[in-house]
Structure formats: structure tokens, C-alpha cells
N, C-alpha and C positions, 0 to 999 in steps of 0.2 A: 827405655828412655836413656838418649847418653849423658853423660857426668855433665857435661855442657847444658847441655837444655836443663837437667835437670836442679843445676844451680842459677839457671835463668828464672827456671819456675819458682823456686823458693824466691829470687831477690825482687822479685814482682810485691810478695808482701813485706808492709815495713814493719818497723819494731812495734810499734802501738797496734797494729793489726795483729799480731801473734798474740800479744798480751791481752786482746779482750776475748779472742777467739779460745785463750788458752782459761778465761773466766769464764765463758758462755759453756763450753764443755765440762768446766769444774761444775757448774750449776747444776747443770741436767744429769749430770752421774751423781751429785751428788743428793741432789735430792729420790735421783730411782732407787737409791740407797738404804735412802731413809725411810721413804714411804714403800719401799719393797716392790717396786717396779719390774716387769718383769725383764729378759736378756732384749726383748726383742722391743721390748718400749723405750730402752735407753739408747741400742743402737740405733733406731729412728732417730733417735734425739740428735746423735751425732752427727748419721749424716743428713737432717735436714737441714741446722745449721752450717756443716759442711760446704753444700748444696746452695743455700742463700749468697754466704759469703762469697765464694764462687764466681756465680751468677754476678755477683752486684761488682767486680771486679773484671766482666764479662773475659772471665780466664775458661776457655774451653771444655776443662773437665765437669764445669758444674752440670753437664749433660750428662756424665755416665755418674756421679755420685747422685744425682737426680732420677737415675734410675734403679738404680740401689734401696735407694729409700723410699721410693713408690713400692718397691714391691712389700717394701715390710712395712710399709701405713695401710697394705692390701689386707695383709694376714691381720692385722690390729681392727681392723672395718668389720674383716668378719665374722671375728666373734663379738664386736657391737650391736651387729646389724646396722649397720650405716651405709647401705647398699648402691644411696646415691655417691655416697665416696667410694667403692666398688666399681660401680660402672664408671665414673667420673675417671678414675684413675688406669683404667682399661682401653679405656676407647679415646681418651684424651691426653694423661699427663704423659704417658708412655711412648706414644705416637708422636706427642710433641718433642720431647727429649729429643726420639732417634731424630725429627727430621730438623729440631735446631741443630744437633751436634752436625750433620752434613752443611745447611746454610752456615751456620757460624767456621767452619771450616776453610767452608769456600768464600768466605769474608771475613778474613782474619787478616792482624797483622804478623806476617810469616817468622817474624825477629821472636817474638815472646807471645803468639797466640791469644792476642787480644781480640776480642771481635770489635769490628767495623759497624758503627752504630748509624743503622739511617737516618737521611734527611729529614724526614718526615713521612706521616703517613697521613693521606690526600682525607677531605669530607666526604668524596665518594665514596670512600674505602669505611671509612667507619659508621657512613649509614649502612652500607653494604651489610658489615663485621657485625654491627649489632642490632638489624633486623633478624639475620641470623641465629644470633645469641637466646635474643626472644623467643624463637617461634621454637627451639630448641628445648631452653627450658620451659614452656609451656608442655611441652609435650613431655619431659621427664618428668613433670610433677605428677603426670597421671599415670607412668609406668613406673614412678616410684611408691605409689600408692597402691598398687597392685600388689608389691612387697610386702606393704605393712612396711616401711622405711620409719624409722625411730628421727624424732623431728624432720616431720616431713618440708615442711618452707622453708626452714635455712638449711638444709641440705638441699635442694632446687636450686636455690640461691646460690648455695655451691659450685654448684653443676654451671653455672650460665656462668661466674664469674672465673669459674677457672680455664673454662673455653676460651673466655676475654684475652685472660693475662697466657696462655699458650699461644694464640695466635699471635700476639702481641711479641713475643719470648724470641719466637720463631723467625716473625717479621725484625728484630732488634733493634726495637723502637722502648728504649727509656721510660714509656708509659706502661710498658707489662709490668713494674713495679707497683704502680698504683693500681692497680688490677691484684696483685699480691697481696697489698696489704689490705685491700676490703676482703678478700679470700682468709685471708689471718685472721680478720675480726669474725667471719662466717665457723671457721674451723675453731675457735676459741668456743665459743656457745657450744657448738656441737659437742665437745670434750669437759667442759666444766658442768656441763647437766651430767653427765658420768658419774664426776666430782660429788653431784649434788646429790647424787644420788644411794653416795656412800661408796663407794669404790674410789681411791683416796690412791691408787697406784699411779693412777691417769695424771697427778698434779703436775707431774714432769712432762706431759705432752701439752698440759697448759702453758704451763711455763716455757714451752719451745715456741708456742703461738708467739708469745711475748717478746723472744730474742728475735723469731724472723721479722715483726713489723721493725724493730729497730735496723737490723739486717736490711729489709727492703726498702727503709727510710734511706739507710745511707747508700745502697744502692742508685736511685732517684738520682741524687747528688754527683755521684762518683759518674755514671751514665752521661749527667749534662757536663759533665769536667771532660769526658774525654772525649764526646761528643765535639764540645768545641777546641780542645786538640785539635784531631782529627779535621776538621774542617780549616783549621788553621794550617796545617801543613798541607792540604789539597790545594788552599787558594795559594801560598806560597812556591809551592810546586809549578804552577799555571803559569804566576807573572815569571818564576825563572824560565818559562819554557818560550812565554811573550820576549823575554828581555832577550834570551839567543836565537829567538827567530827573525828578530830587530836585526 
């Protein structure tokens, strides 16, 4: 990356965004600390927040730092047995990643590699999406049971909502956030029966549940801000094009 770009990339985030970003990271190191978490459960930690923040800033890299941390929520799954987070993450978040990181690419703005949030996405399209979803996790409920999968319904439940918010990610539709954060509240259950369970390393993966729905919240937000940027400088762009065609 040259010095240029690469001080474009930093002046993208402002001061108040370093500083909770630089608490969010204090948290989760600091609690894998305490509760003796292991190397690989804190650096999840970092780059899913990482990853969130990212995304919700819809800055390019949240696709390779999203894939970073998929791989090491993989290795954390399987010594769970959370197989539906296994397959989920295999055949969905990974696949999502590589084919946002080319769409968001090729719909970017070229100046600071923001992506280009679409118009909308049609009622066709989301009966379409989530008959889909349905008939999908229907059918990993019974090939998760086959496993022996450790809470089997809300890891299904997983499976179908993180299908949601990848296709959603991918299409760059502002709604994959809210798809995020029912996925945060499904991955919180999943991780804090850990917890309950007595294994007390995990509280830092809870705790990251917690930083990404705020992450995703402000996401939502930040999404409809540039959203209608973007749409304001397209119609702008138009009437000057009307006004020298005059």
C-alpha cells in the first residue's frame, strides 16, 4: 500500500472511533487475561471486532480481516463441537467474504474504497432469499443432528441467519447488519452455555458478542448516512449533467 493511500486509510477513521475501538480491544485482551483465555480466543476477539468495525464503515478490508477471523472461530468450533458453526463457516462465511471482497471492489468509491451501498433490494428478491434460507436450515437441522451438534436449534438458527446477513453483506444492502445482530444474539447463547458450563475462558468471546451488536448497531446508522450521501451526489451529478445538456 503507498504512503498516500495509506494515510487516506487511517484519516477515514475519526478520533472518537480510534478511542472506543482502542477500549473495545482493551476489554477483550483484558479480560483473556484474566480469565486465561487462550492465544487464539483473544486474537478472535481482535479481529472480529476488527472485522465489525470495518464492515460498518463499509472500508474494503473488512473482507480479508473477516476472513482471518473465520478461520480462527473454526479452530475455537472444534474443539466445542459446534459443527453447525463449522459447516456455517465453511461453506458460507468464507465464500461470502471472498465474493464481497470482488462485489465491493467493483463498487467502490476509487478515492478512499468505500463501498457503494445499494438502492434497494426488490420483495421479489427477499421472498426469493428467504424461502431459500428456510428450506436450507431445515435441512441442516437434520444434518446437524447427525453430528450430535451441542445446542442443536440455535446453532440452525445460526446457520439460516448468517446465510441471511452474507447474502445481504455481499448484495451491500445496510440490512445485512440486522441480520448481524440476531446472528450476535444466536452466537452469545451459543458461547455463554460454555460459560455455564464452567469453562470461564470463553467470557471474552461473550463479551465480543456484546462489542459486535453495538459494532452492528452503529453500523445500520453509519450504512443509512452514506447511503444517502451517495444517493445525493448521484442525483447531483444528473441535474449537472441535465443542466449542460440544456
Amino acid at each position: 500500500m503507498k504512503l498516500d493511500n495509506l494515510k487516506k486509510f487511517f484519516a477515514q477513521i475519526k478520533w472518537y472511533e480510534y478511542t472506543y475501538l482502542f477500549l473495545f480491544f482493551a476489554t477483550v485482551i483484558t479480560l483473556g487475561i484474566v480469565f486465561k483465555s487462550s492465544y487464539l480466543v483473544i486474537l478472535n476477539s481482535v479481529f472480529g471486532i476488527a472485522t465489525c468495525f470495518f464492515a460498518a464503515k463499509g472500508m474494503l478490508i473488512a473482507n480479508f480481516t473477516g476472513i482471518i477471523q473465520v478461520v480462527m472461530y473454526i479452530a475455537m468450533c472444534v474443539f466445542n463441537k459446534y459443527y453447525g458453526e463449522i459447516i456455517v463457516c465453511c461453506t458460507i462465511s468464507i465464500p461470502v467474504y471472498v465474493l464481497s471482497a470482488i462485489t465491493w471492489f467493483r463498487n467502490r468509491n476509487k478515492e478512499n474504497n468505500v463501498v457503494k451501498i445499494t438502492k434497494a433490494v426488490g420483495w421479489k428478491e427477499w421472498v426469493i432469499v428467504l424461502s431459500v434460507v428456510a428450506v436450507i436450515s431445515v435441512g441442516m437441522y437434520f444434518l446437524l443432528q447427525v453430528f450430535n451438534t451441542a445446542n442443536l436449534l440455535v446453532s440452525t438458527i445460526s446457520v439460516g441467519i448468517t446465510g441471511l446477513a452474507g447474502y445481504l453483506l455481499m448484495r451491500r444492502s445496510e440490512y445485512n447488519f440486522i441480520a448481524f445482530l440476531a446472528n450476535n444474539l444466536m452466537c452469545f447463547l451459543l458461547w455463554i452455555n460454555i460459560v455455564l458450563q464452567g469453562d470461564i475462558s470463553y467470557i471474552t468471546t461473550c463479551t465480543n458478542y456484546v462489542l459486535y451488536f453495538s459494532m452492528n448497531l452503529f453500523g445500520i446508522f453509519n450504512w443509512l448516512r452514506l447511503k444517502k450521501q451517495q444517493n445525493n451526489f448521484q442525483d447531483n451529478n444528473l441535474n449537472s449533467l441535465e443542466i449542460k445538456g440544456e
